[in-house]
Structure formats: structure tokens, C-alpha cells
N, C-alpha and C positions, 0 to 999 in steps of 0.2 A: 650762720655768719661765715661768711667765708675770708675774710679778712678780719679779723676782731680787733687788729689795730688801726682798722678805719672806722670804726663803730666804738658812737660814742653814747650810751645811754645814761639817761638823768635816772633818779630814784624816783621811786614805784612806779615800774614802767609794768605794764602790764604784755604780755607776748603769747600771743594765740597758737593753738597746736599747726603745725606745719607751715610757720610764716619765711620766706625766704628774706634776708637783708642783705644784697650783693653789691658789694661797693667796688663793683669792676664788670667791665664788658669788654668783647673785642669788634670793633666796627670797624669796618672798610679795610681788614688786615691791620689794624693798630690799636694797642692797648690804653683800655682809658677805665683810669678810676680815682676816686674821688672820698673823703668822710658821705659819712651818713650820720648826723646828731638828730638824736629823738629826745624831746625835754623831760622835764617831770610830771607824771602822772599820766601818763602818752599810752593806750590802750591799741593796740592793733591787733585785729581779730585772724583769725583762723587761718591758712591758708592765703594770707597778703603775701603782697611783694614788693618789698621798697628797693629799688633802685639807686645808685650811685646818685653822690649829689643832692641829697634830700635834707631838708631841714624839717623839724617836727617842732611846732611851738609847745608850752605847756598845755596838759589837760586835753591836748586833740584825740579826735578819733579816725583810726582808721579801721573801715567795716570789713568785714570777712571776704575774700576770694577777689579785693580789691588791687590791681596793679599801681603802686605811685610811680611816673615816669622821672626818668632822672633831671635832680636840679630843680624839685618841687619844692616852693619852701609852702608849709601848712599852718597856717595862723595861729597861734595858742586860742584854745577852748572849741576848733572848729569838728565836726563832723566830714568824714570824705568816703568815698565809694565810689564802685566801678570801676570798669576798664575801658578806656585807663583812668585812674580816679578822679573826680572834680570835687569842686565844695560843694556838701549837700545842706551844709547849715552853719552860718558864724555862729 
């Protein structure tokens, strides 16, 4: 985490070995950042990258080596993967 005072995690969040949660970028020469809330029971796997601006519903999943782009909100109980990630299942 690279801001831990934009990063907001629910209880039993689950956090996979080498996950990045960057609640800041710099585009077009100006600085932009945002929270990141992940709810309760939020599993994101290995090597993810949640991006600025993400909302994480209860119980979701995010799968291993998965990018979420910033400003995703992710349905409580859904499945997501890929890059950059989509819903792979409500």
C-alpha cells in the first residue's frame, strides 16, 4: 500500500502474496489519487493490482495477476479477473 491512509479494508479481507493497492497515479504531468475501500470478506489473489478509486463490494473476488482499473466499483459476492479485470461471475 502505498498510501495506507487511502486504503480502507473491511474484516477478513483476505490479501495475496505480491498484490499492489496504489491509491495514486501521475497522468498527463498531474497528480491524482483517490481511496480504495475493499469490504468484508474481499479475497484478492496473488500478484493483483487494484488501482485508485476502486470500490470492492462484500465477499468479491479478485483472481491472481488481475489488474482492476481505477474507479471500478465490484459488486458484493462477484468473481473478477484479467487485464484489465471484468466480471467473470455475479
Amino acid at each position: 500500500m502505498t498510501e495506507r491512509s487511502l486504503v480502507e479494508l473491511g474484516d477478513y479481507v483476505t490479501l495475496g502474496e505480491g498484490i499492489t493497492l496504489q491509491s495514486h497515479t501521475m497522468e498527463d504531468a498531474t497528480f491524482k489519487s483517490d481511496l480504495i475501500r475493499v469490504g468484508n470478506g474481499v479475497t484478492i489473489g496473488s500478484n493483483a493490482y487494484v488501482n485508485y478509486g476502486v470500490e470492492m463490494g462484500d465477499d468479491a473476488l479478485l483472481m491472481a495477476d488481475a489488474f482492476l482499473m481505477k474507479g471500478t466499483s465490484v459488486p458484493a459476492g462477484s468473481v473478477w479477473g484479467g487485464n484489465p479485470a471484468r466480471q467473470l461471475r455475479a
